[in-house]
N, C-alpha and C positions, 0 to 999 in steps of 0.2 A: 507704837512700832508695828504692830500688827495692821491696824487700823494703812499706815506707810506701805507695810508690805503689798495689801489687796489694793492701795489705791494704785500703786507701781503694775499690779499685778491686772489691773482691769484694761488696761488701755492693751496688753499683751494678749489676754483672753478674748479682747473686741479683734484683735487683730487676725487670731488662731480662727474667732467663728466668722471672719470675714474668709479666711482660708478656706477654711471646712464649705462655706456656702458655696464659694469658687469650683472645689472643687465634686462637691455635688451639681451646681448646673454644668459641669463639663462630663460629669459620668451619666447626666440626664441627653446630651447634647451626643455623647458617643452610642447611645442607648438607641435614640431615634436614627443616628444613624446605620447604625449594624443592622435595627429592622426593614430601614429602607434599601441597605444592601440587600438583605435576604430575599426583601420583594424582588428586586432588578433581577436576582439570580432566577427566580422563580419563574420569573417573565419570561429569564431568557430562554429556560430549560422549556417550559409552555411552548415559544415561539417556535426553536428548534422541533417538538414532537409534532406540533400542527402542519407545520412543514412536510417533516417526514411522513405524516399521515398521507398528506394532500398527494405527496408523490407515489405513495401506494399507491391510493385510487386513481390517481391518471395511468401509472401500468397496468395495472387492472382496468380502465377502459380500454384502453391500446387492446388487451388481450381482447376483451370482450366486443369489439367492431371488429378484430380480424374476423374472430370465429362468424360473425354476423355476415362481414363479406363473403367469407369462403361458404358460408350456406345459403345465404338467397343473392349476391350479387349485385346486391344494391348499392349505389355507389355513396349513398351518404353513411354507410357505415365504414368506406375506405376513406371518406373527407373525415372524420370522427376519428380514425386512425390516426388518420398523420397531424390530425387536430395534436390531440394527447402524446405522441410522439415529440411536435414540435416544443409541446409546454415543458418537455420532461427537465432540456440541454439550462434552462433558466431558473428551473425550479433548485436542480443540483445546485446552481452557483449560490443559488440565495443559501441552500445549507450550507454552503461551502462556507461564505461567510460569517454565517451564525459561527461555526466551530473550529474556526480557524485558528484559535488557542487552545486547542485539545489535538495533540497530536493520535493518540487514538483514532478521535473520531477523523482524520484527518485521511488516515490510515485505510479505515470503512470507506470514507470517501472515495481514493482513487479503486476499491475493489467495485463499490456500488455504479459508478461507470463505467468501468469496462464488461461488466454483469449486465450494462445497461445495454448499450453498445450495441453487444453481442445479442441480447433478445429482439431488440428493433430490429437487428439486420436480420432476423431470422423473418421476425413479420412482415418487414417489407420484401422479402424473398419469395413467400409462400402468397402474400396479395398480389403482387403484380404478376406471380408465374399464370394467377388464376386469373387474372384483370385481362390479360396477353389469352388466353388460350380456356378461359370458363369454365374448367377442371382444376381441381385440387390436384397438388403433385404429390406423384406417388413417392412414398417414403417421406412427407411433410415432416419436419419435427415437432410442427403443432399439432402433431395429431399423434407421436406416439410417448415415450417418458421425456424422451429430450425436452420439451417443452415445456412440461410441469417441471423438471429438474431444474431448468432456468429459472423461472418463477419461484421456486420453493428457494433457489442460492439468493438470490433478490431479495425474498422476505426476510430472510436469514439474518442478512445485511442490515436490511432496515430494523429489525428486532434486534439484533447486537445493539446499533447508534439509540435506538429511544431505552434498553437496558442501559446503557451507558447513561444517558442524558437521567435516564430516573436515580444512578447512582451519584452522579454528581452531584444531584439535587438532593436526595439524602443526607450525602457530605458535606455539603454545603450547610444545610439546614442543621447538621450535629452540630458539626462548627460555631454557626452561628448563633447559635442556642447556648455553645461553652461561652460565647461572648455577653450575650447576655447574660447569664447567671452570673459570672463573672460581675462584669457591672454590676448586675443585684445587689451582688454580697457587696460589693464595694461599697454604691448607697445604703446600704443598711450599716455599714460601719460608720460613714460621715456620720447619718440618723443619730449612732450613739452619741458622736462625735459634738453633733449640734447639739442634744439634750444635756452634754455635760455644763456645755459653754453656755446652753441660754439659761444655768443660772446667773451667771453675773448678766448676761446681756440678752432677756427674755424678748423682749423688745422689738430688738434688730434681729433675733432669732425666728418670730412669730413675721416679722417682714418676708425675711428669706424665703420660710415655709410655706408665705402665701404665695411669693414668686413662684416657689416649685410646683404647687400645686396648679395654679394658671399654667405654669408646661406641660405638664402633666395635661390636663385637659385639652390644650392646644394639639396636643400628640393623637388622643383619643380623638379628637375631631377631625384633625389630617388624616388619621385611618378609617372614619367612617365616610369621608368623601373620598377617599379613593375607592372605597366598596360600592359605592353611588356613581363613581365614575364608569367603573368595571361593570358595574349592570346594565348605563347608560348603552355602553360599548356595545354589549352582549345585544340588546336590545335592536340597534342600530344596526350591528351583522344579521339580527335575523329578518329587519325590513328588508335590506338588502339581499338575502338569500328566495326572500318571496318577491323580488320584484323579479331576481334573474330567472325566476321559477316560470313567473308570468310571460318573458320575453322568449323564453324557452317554447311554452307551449303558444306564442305568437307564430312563430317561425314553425313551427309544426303545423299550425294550422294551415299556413302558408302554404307550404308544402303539398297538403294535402288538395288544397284548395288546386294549385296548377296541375295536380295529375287529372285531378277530377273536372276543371274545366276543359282540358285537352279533351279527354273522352266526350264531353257533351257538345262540343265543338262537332265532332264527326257527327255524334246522334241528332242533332239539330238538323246540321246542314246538309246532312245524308238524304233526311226525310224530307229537308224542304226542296230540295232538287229532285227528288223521288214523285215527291206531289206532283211539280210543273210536268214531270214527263208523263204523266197518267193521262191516257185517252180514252175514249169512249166514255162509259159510264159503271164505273167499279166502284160502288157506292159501298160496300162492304170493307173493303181495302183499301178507300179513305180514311173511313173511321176508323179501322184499326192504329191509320198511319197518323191521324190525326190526336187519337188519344197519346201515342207514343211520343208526338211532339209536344204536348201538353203533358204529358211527365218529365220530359228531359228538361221544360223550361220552368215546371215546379223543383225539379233537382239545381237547376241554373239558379232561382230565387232562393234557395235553402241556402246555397252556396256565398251569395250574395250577402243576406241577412248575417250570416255566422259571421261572414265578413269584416260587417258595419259593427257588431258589437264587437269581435278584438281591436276594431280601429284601424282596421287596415283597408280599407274598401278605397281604390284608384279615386282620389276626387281634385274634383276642378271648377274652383270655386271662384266666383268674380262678384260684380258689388252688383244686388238687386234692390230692386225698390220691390220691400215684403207687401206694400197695397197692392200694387199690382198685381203681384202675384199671387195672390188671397182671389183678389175679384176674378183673375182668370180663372180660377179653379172652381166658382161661383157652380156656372151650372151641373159641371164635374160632380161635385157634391150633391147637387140635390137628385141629380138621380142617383147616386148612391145611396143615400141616405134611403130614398121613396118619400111618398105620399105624405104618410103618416108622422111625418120628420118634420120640422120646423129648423131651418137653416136661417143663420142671421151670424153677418159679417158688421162688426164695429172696428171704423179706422181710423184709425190716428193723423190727426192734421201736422201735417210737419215732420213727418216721422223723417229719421234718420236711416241710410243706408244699410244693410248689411253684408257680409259677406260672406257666403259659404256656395255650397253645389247646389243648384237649382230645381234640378231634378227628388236630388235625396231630398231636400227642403220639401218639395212638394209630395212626395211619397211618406214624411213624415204626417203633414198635415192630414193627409189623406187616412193614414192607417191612424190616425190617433178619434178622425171622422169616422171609420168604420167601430172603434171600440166606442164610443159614445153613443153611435147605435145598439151597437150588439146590448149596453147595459141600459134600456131600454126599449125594453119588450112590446112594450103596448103603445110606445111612440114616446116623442117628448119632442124638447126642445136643447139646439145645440148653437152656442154661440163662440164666435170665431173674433178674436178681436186681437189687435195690436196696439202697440206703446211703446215709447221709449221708455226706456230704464239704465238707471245706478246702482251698480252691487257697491256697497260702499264696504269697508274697511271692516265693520260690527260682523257685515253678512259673510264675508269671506273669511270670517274668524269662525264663527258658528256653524262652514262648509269652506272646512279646507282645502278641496279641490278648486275651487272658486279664485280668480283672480279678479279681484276690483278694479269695476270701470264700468265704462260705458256699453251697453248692447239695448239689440232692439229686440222684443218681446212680442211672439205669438203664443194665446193663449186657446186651448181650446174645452168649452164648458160644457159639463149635458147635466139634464137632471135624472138621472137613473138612480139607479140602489145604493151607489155611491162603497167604498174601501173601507174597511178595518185599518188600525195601524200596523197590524201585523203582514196585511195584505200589500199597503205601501208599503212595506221593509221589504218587501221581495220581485215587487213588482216587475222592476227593469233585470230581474233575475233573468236569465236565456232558459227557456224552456218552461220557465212557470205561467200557468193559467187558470183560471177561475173556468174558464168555459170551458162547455160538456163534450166528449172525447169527438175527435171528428174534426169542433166547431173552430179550433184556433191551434198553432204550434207553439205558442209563448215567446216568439222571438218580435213579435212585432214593438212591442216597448223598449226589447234590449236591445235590436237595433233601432231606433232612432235615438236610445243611449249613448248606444258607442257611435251615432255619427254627429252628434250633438257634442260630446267629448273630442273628438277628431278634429274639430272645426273651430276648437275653443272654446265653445258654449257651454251652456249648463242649463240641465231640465228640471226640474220641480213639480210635485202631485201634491196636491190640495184636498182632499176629501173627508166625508163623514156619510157614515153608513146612513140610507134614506134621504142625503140632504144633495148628491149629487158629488161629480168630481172635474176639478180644473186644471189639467197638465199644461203650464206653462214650458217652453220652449223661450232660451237668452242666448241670441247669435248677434259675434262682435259686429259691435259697430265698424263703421269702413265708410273714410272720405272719398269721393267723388261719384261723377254721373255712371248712373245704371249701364251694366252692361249684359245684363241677363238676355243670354240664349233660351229662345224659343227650338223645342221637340216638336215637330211636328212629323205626323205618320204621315207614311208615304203608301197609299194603296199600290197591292202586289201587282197590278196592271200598269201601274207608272210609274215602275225603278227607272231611275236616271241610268243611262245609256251610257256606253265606250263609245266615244269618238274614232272616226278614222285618224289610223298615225297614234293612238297612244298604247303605249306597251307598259305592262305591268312585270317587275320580276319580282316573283312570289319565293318569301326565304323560309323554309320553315324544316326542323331537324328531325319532326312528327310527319311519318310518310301521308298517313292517312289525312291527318289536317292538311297536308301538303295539298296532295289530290283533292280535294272539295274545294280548297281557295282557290286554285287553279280554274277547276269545272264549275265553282259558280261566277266566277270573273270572266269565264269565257262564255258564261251563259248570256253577261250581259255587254259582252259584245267589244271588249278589250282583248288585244293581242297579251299572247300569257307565257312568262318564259320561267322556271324554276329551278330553285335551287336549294341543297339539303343542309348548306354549314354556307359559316362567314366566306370561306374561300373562295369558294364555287363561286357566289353570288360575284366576287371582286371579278374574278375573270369574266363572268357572262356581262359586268361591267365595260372590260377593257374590249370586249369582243364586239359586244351588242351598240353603238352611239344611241342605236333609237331608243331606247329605252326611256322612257319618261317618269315613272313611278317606281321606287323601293316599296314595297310591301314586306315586312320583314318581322319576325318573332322575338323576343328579345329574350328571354330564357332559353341559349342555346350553348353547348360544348365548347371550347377551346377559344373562339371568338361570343360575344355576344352579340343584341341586334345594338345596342347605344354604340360600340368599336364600331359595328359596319359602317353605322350609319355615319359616322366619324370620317371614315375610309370612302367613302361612296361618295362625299360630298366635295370631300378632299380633288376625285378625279372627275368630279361632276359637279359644278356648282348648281347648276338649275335643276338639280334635282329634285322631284317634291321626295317627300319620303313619311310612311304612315308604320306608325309602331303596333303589335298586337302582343297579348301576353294574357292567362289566366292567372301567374301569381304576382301578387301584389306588393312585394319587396323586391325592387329589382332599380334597373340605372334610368328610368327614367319617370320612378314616384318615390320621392322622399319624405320623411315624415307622414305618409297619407296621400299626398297631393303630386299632382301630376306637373314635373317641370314644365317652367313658362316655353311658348314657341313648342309645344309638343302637341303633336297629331297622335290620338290613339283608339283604336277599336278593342275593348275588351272581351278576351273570349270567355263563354260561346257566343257566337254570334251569327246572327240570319243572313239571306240572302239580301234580304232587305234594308239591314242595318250596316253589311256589307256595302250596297249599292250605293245609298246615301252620303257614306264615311268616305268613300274614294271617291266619287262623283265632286265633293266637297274639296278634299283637296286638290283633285285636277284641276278646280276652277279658282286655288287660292281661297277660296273662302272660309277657310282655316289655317290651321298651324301648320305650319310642312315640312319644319326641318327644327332640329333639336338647336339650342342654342348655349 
């Protein structure tokens, strides 16, 4: 009877612990879910404060470029303004979003915009009264409590929603935590539930439990890669905040680079016009003028070099055959190098084409021949060789800058004292030097760096201390026939001349640059008509027919020189027209590189390189019009 009972009685008990198991993976199944809700909540409240963080710090830029305008005037701290201004109206909507199911924060939302509103309009009140008239106005609110009072209701604002958003989350997480305990206790009741049942059915029990336990692990492993994920992320925002960092202090360089070629512009061509008008014999007051000009044109080289390592340096690259242009540099070298130097070029049969600036190419070769000297004192020998080469797949794995392929390789070898590896770790560093004060600025590696970087290439240093060092240089390859332009100086006695009938209209928004292009264009014998902005130049357009040449700056106010030249062309087809500019981001070099069909004179520049650059294009034999 009994024996009847437990046999009726087992097939009920296999039933009850198939229940009990059911409803353990459904309390294991709710369990991961409630934590994966907690996460999403967490995320969301995260999302939401980062937000609100980010938009403090754009008002608080906003504040901090007014005050920068209204004290020095500068107009990048009024672009900076209405920068952070403009970010603010986008920023709001994306919280708006986040919180659109919390009528509170909904609440702080429409206060936090018209808070907002009302403080811009105040900024932009007090920048433009000062923009219009270069005086701060009297009774500004930025300058007495009204101002901080706006600022401080703002913060107010913002600190109410992220106290909100931290309460939520609180709540949330109490909540969420009753859920889980909740569940807990519940699985710990199944737990007893199963232990009663797996005595009749130990079996099917010890099954179950392995089940659970594989969820259980599966759970723990879904939570350690999202922690994996999360750091990933974190990781990935902070490349990302270091590269915006680097393109930040790009465009600053930038910046600095066009005030400061504007001014060497004048100091150049002030002196070399100065020069030409000296009579008699004022041998004292050459040399003063002459050193002045040899400083302004080591501040133009400073300027340049800093250039070439951020990668910004105007370049204009076409496909050279690297022999040739090795051999032409042949006797270059050897009297650089002297006497005591042993120069030997090895060239590759067959070589393949390159393409990059011909110029930079050659100033690379040159500077990297002048440090093969310098690390060897008592002479030696320096070998110059080419090859083709394949970065293949391995190498660009091992130098992730590096993209696999094809390039053609100048190598340059000396046997001197040769590098530490601590030395090659720093080498193409900007400013570092092993040479004794005086003897070197440390920028000559890091720019052929960054213009080897620029151009798509990639450089390479080989060395061991006493055994000598070989800086390889790999500049892409490039199908077809050579078109490498030849520099040649032009002695100051035979600047190419203005024709009768040709007229230059000189565009420039810098008076004093103005005046020197003008006065050395008419020194050489061109009719010379000017103008200070886009507009002026259009009318002396519509006015002038003779006018043959745009001469024109292209870093300039309200119009640029790329518009003009747009405009210019539009009412003059035959016009030639030649671009000048100190800074190096601008509408007519992208990426580095100087759009194709472009004419350009980078300032500062000589009379002489002046004379050349328009003599050139008056005769077509260059670029002459933007395309």
């Amino acid at each position: 009877m009994r024996a009847s009972i437990v046999t009726r009685r087992t097939p009920l008990l296999a039933i009850a612990g198939l229940i009990v198991a059911v409803l353990a993976v459904i309390g294991a199944l709710l369990l991961v879910m409630a934590q994966a809700r907690a996460s999403d909540w967490v995320q969301h409240s995260l999302d939401v404060q980062v937000k609100l963080n980010h938009l403090s710090e754009t008002v608080r830029q906003a504040e901090s470029d007014t005050r920068g305008f209204l004290l020095t005037g500068k107009p990048r701290f009024y672009d900076s303004m209405e920068s952070a201004i403009r970010a603010a109206p986008p920023a709001l909507d994306a919280i708006a979003k986040e919180v659109a199911d919390n009528p509170v924060q909904m609440d702080h939302m429409v206060q936090l915009r018209a808070l907002l509103d009302e403080r811009f309009a105040s900024l932009h009140k007090s920048a433009d009264f000062f923009a219009r008239t270069q005086t701060i106005p009297q009774g500004d609110p930025n300058s007495r409590d009204y101002g901080p009072e706006q600022m401080r209701r703002v913060t107010d604002v913002i600190g109410a929603m992220l106290t909100e958003e931290e309460r939520l989350q609180a709540e949330r997480r109490t909540s969420t935590d009753r859920l889980i305990l909740a569940l807990g206790s519940s699985l710990a009741l199944i737990v007893l539930l199963v232990v009663a049942v797996a005595a009749v059915v130990l079996r099917d029990a010890r099954r179950r439990e392995d089940e659970l336990t594989r969820m259980r692990d599966t759970a723990i492993a879904a939570s350690e890669g999202l922690r994996d994920q999360m750091a990933a992320r974190e990781a990935a925002e902070a490349q990302t905040r270091q590269l915006q960092k680097m393109e930040s202090i790009g465009q600053l360089t930038g910046g600095i680079a066009h005030d400061f070629n504007n001014m060497l512009a004048i100091v150049i061509g002030s002196l070399d016009l100065a020069k030409r008008k000296i009579g008699g014999d004022p041998e004292v007051l050459t040399r003063y003028i002459s050193n002045a000009s040899e400083g302004a044109e080591r501040a133009a080289s400073l300027t340049a070099r800093l250039l070439a390592f951020s990668r910004q340096q105007p370049l204009a690259p076409v496909t050279i055959d690297v022999n040739k242009l090795v051999q032409g540099m042949s006797e270059l070298l050897r009297r650089t190098m002297g006497e005591q130097y042993m120069v030997e070029t090895v060239l590759a049969g067959g070589l393949w084409r390159a393409f990059a600036d011909p110029g930079q190419l050659e100033n690379s070769v040159l500077n990297l021949a002048v440090n093969a000297r310098d690390a060897m004192a008592d002479g030696g020998h320096v070998t110059i060789e080419t090859a083709n080469a394949y970065l293949d797949d391995e190498y660009a794995r091992i130098h992730s800058e590096v993209a696999p392929g094809q390039y053609v390789m100048i190598s340059v070898t000396d046997t001197g004292t040769g590098m530490t590896p601590e030395v090659i770790a720093k080498a193409f560093d900007p400013f570092f030097t092993t040479k004794a004060v005086g003897k070197g600025t440390g920028l000559g590696l890091s720019q052929i760096f960054g213009f080897t970087k620029q151009t798509g290439g990639h450089c390479a240093i080989y060395s061991e201390p006493g055994q000598g060092t070989t800086v390889k240089l790999y500049m892409p390859r490039h199908m077809g026939e050579p078109t490498m332009r030849t520099n040649t100086l032009v002695p100051e006695t035979e600047l190419p001349q203005g024709k009768s009938g040709e007229v230059v209209l000189v565009v420039e928004d810098e008076q004093r640059v103005r005046h020197f292009s003008v006065d050395a264009l008419r020194e050489l014998g061109y009719t010379v008509i000017s103008a200070a902005s886009g507009a002026e130049a259009l009318v002396a357009l519509g006015e002038q027919p003779q006018i043959t040449m745009l001469f024109t700056d292209i870093v300039m106010p309200e119009m640029n020189g790329r518009k003009l030249a747009d405009a210019a062309l539009a009412l003059r087809p035959d016009l030639k027209v030649l671009f000048t500019t100190g800074y190096t981001r601008n509408a007519v070099v992208h990426n580095g590189m100087l759009d194709a069909g472009v004419a350009f004179l980078p300032k500062p520049f000589t009379v002489s390189q002046l004379a050349t650059k328009v003599r050139e294009v008056m005769d077509g034999g260059g670029a002459n019009r933007p395309v």
